[in-house]
DSSP file (Angstrom, degrees, kcal/mol; ACC not computed):
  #  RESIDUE AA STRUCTURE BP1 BP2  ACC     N-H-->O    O-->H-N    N-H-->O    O-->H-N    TCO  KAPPA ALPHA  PHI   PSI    X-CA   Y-CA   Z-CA
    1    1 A X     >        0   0    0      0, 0.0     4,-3.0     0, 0.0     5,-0.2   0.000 360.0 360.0 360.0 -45.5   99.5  108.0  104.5
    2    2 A X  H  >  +     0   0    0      1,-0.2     4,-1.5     2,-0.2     5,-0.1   0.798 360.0  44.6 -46.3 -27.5  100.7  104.4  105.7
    3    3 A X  H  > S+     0   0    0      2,-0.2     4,-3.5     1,-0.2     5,-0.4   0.861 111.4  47.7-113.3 -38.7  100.5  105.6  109.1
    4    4 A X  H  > S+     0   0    0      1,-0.2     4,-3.1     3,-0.2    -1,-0.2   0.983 114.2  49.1 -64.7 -30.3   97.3  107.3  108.9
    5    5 A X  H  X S+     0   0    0     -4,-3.0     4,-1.3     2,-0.2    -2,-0.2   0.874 107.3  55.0 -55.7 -42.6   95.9  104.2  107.1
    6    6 A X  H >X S+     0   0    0     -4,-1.5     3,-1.5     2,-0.2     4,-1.2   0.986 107.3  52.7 -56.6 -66.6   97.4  101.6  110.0
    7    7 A X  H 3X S+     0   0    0     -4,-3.5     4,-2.5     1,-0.3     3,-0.5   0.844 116.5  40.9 -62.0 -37.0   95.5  103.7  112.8
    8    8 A X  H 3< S+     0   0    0     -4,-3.1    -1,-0.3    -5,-0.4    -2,-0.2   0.572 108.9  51.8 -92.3  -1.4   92.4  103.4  110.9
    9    9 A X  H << S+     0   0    0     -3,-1.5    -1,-0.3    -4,-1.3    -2,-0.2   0.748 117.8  40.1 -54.0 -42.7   92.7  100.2  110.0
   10   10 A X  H  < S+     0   0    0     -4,-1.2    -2,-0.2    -3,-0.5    -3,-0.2   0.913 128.8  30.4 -89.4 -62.4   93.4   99.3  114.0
   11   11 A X  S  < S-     0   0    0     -4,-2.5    -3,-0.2     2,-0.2     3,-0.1   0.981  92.9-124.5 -80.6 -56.0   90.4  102.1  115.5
   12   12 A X  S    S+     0   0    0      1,-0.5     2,-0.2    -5,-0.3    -4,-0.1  -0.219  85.2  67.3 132.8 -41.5   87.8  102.3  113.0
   13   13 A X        -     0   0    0     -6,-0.2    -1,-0.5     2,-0.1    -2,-0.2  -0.612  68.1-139.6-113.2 163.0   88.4  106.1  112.9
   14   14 A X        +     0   0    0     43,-0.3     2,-2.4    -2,-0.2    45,-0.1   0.294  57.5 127.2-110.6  28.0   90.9  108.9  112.0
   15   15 A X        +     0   0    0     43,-0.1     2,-0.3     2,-0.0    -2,-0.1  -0.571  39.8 177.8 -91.4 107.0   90.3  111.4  115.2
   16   16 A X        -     0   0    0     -2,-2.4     2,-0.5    15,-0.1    -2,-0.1  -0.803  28.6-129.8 -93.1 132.7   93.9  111.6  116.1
   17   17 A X    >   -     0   0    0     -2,-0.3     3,-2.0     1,-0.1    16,-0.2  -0.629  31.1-112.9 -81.1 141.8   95.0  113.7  118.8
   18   18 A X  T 3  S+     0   0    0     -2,-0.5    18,-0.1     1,-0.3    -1,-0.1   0.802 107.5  40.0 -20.4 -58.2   97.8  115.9  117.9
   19   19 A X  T 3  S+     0   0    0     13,-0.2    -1,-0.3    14,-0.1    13,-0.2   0.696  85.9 128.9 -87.5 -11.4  101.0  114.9  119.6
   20   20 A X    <   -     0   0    0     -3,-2.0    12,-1.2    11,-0.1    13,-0.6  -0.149  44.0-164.2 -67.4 147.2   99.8  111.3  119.0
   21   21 A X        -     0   0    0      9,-0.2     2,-0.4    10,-0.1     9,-0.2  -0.935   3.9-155.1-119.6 115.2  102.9  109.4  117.3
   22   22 A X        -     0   0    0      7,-1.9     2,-0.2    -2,-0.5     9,-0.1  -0.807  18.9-119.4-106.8 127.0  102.2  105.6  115.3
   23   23 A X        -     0   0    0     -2,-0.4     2,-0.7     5,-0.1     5,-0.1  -0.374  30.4-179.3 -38.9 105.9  104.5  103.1  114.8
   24   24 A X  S    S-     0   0    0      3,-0.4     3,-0.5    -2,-0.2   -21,-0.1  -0.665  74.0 -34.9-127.8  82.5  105.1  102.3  111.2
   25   25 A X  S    S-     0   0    0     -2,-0.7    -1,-0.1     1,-0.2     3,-0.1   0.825 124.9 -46.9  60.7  44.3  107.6   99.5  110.5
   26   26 A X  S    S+     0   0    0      1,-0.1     2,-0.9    -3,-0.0    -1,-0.2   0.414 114.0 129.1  82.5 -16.1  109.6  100.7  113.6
   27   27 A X        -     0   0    0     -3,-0.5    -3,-0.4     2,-0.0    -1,-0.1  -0.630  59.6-131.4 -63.2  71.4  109.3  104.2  112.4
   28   28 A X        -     0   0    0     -2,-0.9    -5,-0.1    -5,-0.1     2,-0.1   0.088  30.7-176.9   0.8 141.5  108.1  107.1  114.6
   29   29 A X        -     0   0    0     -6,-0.1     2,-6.4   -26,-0.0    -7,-1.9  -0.507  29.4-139.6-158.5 113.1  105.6  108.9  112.8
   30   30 A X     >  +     0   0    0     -9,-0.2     4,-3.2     1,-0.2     5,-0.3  -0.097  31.6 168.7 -75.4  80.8  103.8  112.1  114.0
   31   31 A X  H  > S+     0   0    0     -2,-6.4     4,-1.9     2,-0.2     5,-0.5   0.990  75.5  51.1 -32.5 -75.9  100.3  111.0  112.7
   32   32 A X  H  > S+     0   0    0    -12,-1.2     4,-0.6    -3,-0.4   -13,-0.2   0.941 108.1  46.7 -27.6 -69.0   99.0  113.9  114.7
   33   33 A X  H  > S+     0   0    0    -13,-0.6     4,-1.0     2,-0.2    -1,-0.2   0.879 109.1  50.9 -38.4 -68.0  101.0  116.3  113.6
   34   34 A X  H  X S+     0   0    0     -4,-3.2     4,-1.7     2,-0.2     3,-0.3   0.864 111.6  56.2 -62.7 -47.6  100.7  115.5  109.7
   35   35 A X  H  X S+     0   0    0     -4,-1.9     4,-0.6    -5,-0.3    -1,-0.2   0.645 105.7  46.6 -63.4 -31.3   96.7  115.6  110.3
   36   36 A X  H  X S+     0   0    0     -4,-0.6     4,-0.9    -5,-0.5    -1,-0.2   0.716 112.1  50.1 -86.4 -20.0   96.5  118.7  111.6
   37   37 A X  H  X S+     0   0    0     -4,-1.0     4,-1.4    -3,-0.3    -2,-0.2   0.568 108.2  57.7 -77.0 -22.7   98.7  120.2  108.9
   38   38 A X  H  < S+     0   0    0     -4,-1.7     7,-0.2     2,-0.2    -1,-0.2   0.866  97.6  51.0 -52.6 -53.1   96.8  118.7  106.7
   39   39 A X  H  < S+     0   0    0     -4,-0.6     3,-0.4     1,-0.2    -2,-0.2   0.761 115.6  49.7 -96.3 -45.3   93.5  120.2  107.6
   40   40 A X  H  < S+     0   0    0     -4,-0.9     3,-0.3     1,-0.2    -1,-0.2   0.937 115.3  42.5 -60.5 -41.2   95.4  123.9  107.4
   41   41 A X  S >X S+     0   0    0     -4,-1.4     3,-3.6     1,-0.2     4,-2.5   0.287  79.4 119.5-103.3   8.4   96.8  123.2  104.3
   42   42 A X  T 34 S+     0   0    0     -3,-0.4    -1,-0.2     1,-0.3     8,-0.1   0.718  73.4  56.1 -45.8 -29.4   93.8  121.5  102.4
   43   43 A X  T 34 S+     0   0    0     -3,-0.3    -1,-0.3     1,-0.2    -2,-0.1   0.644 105.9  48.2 -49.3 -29.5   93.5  123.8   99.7
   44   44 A X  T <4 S+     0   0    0     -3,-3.6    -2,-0.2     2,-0.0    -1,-0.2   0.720  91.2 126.1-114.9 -23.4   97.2  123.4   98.6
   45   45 A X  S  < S-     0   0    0     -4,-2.5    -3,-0.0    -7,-0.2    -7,-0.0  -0.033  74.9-112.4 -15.5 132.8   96.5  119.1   98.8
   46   46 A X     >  -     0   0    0      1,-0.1     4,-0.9     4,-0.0    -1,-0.1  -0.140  30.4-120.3 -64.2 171.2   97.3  117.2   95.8
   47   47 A X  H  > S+     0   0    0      2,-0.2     4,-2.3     3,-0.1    -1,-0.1   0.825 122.0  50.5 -95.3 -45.0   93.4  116.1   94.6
   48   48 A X  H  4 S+     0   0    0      2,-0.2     4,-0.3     3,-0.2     5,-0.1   0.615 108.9  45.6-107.3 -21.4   94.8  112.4   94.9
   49   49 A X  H >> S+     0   0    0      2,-0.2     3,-1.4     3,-0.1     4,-1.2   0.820 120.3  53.2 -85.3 -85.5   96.5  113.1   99.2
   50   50 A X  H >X S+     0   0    0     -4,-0.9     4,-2.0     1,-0.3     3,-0.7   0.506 112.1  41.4  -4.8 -82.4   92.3  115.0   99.3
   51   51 A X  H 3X S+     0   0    0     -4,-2.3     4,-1.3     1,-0.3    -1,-0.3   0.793 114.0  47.6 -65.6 -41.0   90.9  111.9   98.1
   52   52 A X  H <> S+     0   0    0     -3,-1.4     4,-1.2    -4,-0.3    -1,-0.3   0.982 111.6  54.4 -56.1 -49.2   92.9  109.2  100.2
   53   53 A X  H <<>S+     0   0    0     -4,-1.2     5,-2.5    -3,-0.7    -2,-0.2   0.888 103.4  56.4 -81.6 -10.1   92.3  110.9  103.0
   54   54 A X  H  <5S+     0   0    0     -4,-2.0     3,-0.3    -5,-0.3    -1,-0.2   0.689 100.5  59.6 -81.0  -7.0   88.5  111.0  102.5
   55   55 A X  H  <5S+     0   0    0     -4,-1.3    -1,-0.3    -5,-0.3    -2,-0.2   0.736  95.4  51.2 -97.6  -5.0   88.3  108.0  102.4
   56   56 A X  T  <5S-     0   0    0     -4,-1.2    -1,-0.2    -5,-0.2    -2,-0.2   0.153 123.1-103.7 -91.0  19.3   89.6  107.2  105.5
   57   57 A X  T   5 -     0   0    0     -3,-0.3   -43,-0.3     1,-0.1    -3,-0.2   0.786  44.7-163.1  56.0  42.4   86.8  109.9  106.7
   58   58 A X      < -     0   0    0     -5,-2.5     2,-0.9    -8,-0.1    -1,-0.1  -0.200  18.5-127.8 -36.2 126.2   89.2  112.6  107.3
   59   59 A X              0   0    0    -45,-0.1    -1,-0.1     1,-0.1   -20,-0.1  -0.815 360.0 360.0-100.8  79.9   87.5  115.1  109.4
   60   60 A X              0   0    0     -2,-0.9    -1,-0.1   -22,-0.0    -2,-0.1   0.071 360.0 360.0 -35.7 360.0   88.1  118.2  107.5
């Protein structure tokens, strides 16, 4: 969630391309990756990962 929160903090938006990878305290982290797995696995989301990412306007 930090990572996806730093790119939208920094763009304005959360349409991530896939392979894209964001820096997170020196960390790799495939943002991309995690966002797309997401969006398959939305049913099986915790109510509280759902709601974080809607508010960063997660594009379902």
């Amino acid at each position: 969630m930090a990572a996806a929160r730093q790119f939208h903090a920094r763009e304005g938006h959360l349409t991530v391309p896939r392979k894209h990878v964001e820096d997170v305290d020196g960390e790799p982290v495939g943002l991309g990756q995690f966002l797309n797995n997401a969006r398959r696995r939305a049913a099986t989301l915790s109510p509280q990962r759902r709601a974080d990412l809607d508010a960063l306007g997660m594009r379902w």
